[in-house]
N, C-alpha and C positions, 0 to 999 in steps of 0.2 A: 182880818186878813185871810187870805183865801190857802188852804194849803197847798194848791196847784205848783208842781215845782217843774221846769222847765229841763227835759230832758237832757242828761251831757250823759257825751259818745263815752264809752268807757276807753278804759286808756289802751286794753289789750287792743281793741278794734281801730283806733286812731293810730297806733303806733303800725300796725298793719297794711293800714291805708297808707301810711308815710312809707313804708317799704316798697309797697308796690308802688307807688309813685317815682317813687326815686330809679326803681328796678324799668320801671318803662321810658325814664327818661333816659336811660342808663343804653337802654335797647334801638330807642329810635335812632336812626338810622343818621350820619350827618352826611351833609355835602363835600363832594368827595375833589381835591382842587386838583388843577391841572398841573401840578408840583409835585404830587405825590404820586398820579401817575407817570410823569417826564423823568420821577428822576431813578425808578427800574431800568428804565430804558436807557438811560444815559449811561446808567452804569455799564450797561448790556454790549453797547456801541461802544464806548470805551476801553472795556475788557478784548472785542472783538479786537477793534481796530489796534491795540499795545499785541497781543498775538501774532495779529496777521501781520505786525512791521516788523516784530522781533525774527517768522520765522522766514520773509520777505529780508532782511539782513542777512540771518543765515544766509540762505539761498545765493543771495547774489554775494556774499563771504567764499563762500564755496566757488562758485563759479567763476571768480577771479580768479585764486588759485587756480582752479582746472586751464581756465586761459593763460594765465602766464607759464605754468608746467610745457603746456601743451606749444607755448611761444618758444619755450627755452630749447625742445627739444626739437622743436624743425629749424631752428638755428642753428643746433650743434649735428644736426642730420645735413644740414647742407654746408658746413663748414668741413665735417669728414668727408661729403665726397666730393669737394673740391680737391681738397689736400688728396685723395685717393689720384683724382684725375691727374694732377699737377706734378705728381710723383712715378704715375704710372705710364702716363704718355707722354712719349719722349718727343721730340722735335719735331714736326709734321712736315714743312718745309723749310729751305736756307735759300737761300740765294745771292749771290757777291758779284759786284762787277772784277773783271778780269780785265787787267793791265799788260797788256804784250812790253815787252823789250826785245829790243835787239841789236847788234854791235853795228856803229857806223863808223870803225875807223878805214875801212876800207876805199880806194877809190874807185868807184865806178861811174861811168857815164850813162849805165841803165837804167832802167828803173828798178834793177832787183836789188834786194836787201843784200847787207855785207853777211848776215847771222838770219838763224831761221829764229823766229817771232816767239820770247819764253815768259811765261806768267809763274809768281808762284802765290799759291793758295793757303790760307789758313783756315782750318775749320776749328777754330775757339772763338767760342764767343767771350766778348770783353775779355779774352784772353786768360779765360779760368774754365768755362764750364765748355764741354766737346760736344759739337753737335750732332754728333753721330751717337746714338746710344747702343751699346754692348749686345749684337746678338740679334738685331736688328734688321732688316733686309733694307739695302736703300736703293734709289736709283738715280742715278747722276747724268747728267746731259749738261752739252754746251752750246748755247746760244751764240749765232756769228752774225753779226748785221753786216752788208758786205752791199755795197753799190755794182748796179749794172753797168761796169765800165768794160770797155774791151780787154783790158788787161785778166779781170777775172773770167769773161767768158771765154779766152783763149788760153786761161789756166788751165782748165778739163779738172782734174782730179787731185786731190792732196791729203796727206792723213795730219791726224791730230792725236797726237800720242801723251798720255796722262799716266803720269806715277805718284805713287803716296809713299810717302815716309811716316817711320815713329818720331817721338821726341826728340833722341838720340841721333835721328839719321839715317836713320835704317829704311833700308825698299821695304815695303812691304808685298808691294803688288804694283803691276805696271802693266798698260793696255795702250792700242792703237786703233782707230776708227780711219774710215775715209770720207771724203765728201766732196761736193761740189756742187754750184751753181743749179739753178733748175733751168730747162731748156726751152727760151721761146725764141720764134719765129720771128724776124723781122715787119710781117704783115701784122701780125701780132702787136707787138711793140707798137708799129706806129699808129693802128687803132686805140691802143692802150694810153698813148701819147698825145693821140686827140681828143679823146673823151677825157682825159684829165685834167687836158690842160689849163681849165682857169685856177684846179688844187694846186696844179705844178707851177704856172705860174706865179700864184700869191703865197708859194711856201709850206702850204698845208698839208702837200703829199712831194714824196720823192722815189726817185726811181732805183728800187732797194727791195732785196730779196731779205729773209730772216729762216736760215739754216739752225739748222739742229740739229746736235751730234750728239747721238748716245754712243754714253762713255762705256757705262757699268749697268747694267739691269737690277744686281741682287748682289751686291754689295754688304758684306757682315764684318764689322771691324772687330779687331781680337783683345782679349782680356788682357792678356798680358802684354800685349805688345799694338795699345790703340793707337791708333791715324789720327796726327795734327795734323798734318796740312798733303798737298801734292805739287807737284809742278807739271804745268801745260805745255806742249808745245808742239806749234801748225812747220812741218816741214816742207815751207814753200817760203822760195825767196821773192814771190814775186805776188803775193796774196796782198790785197789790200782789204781794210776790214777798219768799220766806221766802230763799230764797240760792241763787247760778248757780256755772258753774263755764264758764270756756272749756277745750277741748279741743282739740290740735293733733294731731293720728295724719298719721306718713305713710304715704304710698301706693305700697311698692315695686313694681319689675320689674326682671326680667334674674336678675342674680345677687343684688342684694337681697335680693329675695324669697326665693330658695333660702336663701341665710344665715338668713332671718327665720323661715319657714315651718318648717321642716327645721335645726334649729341642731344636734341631734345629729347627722347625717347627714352635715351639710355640716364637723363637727366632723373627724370620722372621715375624711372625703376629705381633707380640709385640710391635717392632720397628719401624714397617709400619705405627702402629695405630696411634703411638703418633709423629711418622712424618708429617702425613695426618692433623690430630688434632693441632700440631704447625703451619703448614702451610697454616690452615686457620685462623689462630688467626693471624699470619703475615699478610696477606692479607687483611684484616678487618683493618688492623692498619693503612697499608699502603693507604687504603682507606680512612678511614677517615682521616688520615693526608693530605690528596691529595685534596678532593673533599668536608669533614668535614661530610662524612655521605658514609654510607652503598650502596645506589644507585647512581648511576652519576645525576647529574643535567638533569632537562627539559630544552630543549635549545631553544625548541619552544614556549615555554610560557615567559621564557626571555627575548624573541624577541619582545613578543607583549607586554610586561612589557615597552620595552625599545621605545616604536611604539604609546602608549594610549597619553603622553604627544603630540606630532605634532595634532593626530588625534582629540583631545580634542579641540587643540588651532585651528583648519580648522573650526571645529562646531561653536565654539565660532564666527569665520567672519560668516560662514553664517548664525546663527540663528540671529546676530545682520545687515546684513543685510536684513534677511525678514522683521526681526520690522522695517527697515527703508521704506521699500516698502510698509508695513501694513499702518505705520503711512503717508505717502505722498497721499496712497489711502486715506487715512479719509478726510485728509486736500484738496481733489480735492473736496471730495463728501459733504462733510458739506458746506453750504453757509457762505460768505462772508459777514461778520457785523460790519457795525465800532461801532468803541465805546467800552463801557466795553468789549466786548463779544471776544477782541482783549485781552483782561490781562486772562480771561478763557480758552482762547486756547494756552497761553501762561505757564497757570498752568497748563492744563494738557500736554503740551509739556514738562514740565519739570519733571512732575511724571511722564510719560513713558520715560523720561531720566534716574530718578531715579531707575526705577522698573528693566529698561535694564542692568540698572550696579548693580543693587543686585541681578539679575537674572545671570548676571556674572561671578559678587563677587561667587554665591552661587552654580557655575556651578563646581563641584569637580569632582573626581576620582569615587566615588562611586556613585553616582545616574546623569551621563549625559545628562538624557533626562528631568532635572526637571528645566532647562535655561528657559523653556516658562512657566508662570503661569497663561496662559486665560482660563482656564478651558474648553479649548476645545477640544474633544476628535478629532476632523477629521485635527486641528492642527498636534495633536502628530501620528499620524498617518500617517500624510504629511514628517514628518519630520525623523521619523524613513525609509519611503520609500525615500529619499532623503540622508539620511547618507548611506542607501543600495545600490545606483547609485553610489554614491561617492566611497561608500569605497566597492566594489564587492569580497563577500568572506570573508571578516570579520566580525565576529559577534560582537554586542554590547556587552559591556564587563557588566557582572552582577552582583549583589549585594556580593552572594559567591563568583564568579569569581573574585573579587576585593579582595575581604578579604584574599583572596588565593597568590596574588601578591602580596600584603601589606606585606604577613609575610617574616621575614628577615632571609635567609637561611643562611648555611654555602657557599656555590656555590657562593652569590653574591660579594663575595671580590676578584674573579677570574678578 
């Protein structure tokens, strides 16, 4: 037999081969699905779109509120100034028909009246509230509808005499106008009479004058003693007269008139104001429920509110390391003595232990630089330029400056 013996891989070399084989199958590259990049993305778009709804809720959260705030308050801005108006402005116009009487027991075969012709007037309304308001200027007139009969136009002239009483009964005031017919021509008339005629005829017009008498111009009823009613009355027995009406109009100035003349105008100003005026009372509200006061907080002086404790307790190690440096300088420079002079340095090691820790103790918020008590001015001096290196830009905080911190705002519950 032949001793040729057929090469085997040694094992370090095979095990080798199997590492790197595994290591590059390990490395080759796989195929990459469309799952694994869809679902970064989805997450992406997901997260997006839960944001954009959440702060799209916000938003229109908010701006509901703001709408309905802003709903409430031009409702209550046009409810006051109606009630302003309704309260402020007093009766603009009245007007009543007027009912003549007069006595017929008399016998006449004329045509004149037994009594001259008397109306009486009431000025309440539904018999509670007065139409006249206190202080007022009004002006009053009487309307006479009176036919073109012969009788009136050979009346010529006649007055109409009006008085007012209180409650009570009392005159208040009493006045007399005159008046009469307006003057036309017979050519007149019968021109007048032709061209009308198919109105006159079929009813639609008639032949009638419409007189007006002013009573009162400027008319002011009084506080104490206001006008319900007056009585009318035409002294002419021989007047005829188809129906009157009195008429009270007043007479404003000032802001009246703006209201009266101008209602849309003074609508729109009106409304604005006390919108303007509600909306800042809102805003004040909403301030101080937010922040507990009228301005925002100082956010910088908070800061250093929030910055003096660290910066306090840094001074404290180094002003209690100088004294340690002071005191080890003494304890070089003073000589060496045995005996008592060992319990001396002992005591005074232990007052400047004590002095350190009530200088301490006594190192607060409001006076930091009073830690050292040597009475030495180039000390305090040293030390204040040393907190300056330290702390670059920050000023020592001072006696008002403290007391200013100290106080306890609305802000600091933030």
């Amino acid at each position: 037999m032949s001793d040729y013996k057929t090469p085997q891989p040694s094992p370090g070399l095979g095990t080798s081969a199997t590492v790197i084989g595994s290591r590059a199958r390990s490395v080759s590259p796989k195929p990459v699905t469309m799952g694994a990049l869809a679902s970064p993305v989805f997450h992406w778009v997901h997260d997006v779109a839960a944001v954009t709804f959440h702060k799209a809720r916000r938003t229109l959260f908010q701006a509901a509120i703001l709408f309905c705030v802003l709903v409430l308050l031009l409702w209550v801005s046009i409810f006051l100034y109606g009630s302003f108006y309704y309260s402020y402005m007093p009766t603009v116009s009245f007007s009543t028909p007027v009912h003549f009487y007069y006595s017929s027991e008399c016998d006449s075969s004329e045509s004149a009246l037994c009594s001259f012709p008397t109306a009486n007037i009431s000025f309440m309304k539904n018999e509670k509230d007065q139409v006249m308001a206190i202080g007022q200027p009004y002006r009053m007139s009487l309307e006479l509808e009176m036919p073109e009969s012969p009788v009136n136009e050979h009346l010529g002239m006649f007055m109409v005499k009006m008085t007012c009483f209180t409650k009570g009964g009392k005159m208040v005031s009493s006045v007399g106008r005159s008046t009469m017919l307006h003057y036309r021509s017979s050519l007149l008339k019968n021109m007048g009479t032709l061209l009308f005629s198919p109105l006159l005829l079929s009813g639609m017009a008639e032949q009638k004058q419409l007189i007006e008498v002013e009573l009162m111009s400027d008319y002011k009823t009084n506080a104490y003693e206001p006008t319900v009613g007056a009585v009318i009355e035409i002294q002419s027995r021989r007047v005829q007269i188809y129906s009157s009406h009195l008429r009270i109009h007043a007479f404003f100035t000032g802001i009246r008139y703006l209201l009266y003349n101008f209602p849309v105008t003074s609508a729109v100003i009106g409304v604005a104001t006390n919108f303007a005026f509600l909306s800042v009372i809102v805003l004040f509200s909403y301030l101080q429920f937010i922040w507990g006061g009228i301005w925002p907080p100082e956010q910088v002086r908070v800061k250093v509110m929030m910055g003096d404790n660290s910066r306090i307790e840094q001074r404290k190690q180094e002003v209690k390391k100088r004294m340690e440096r002071e005191s080890s300088m003494k304890e070089l420079n003073s000589p060496k003595v045995v005996g008592p002079v060992h319990e001396d340095s002992n005591q005074n090691d232990t007052e400047e232990e004590k002095t350190l820790s009530s200088n301490e103790d006594g190192l607060g918020f409001e006076v930091p630089d009073s830690a050292v008590e040597d009475g030495s001015h180039d000390m305090n001096v040293t030390e204040e330029q040393e907190s300056a290196d330290v702390f670059p830009g920050c000023p020592l905080p001072q006696e008002s400056e403290s007391t200013l911190r100290q106080r306890a705002g609305p802000w600091m519950s933030l």
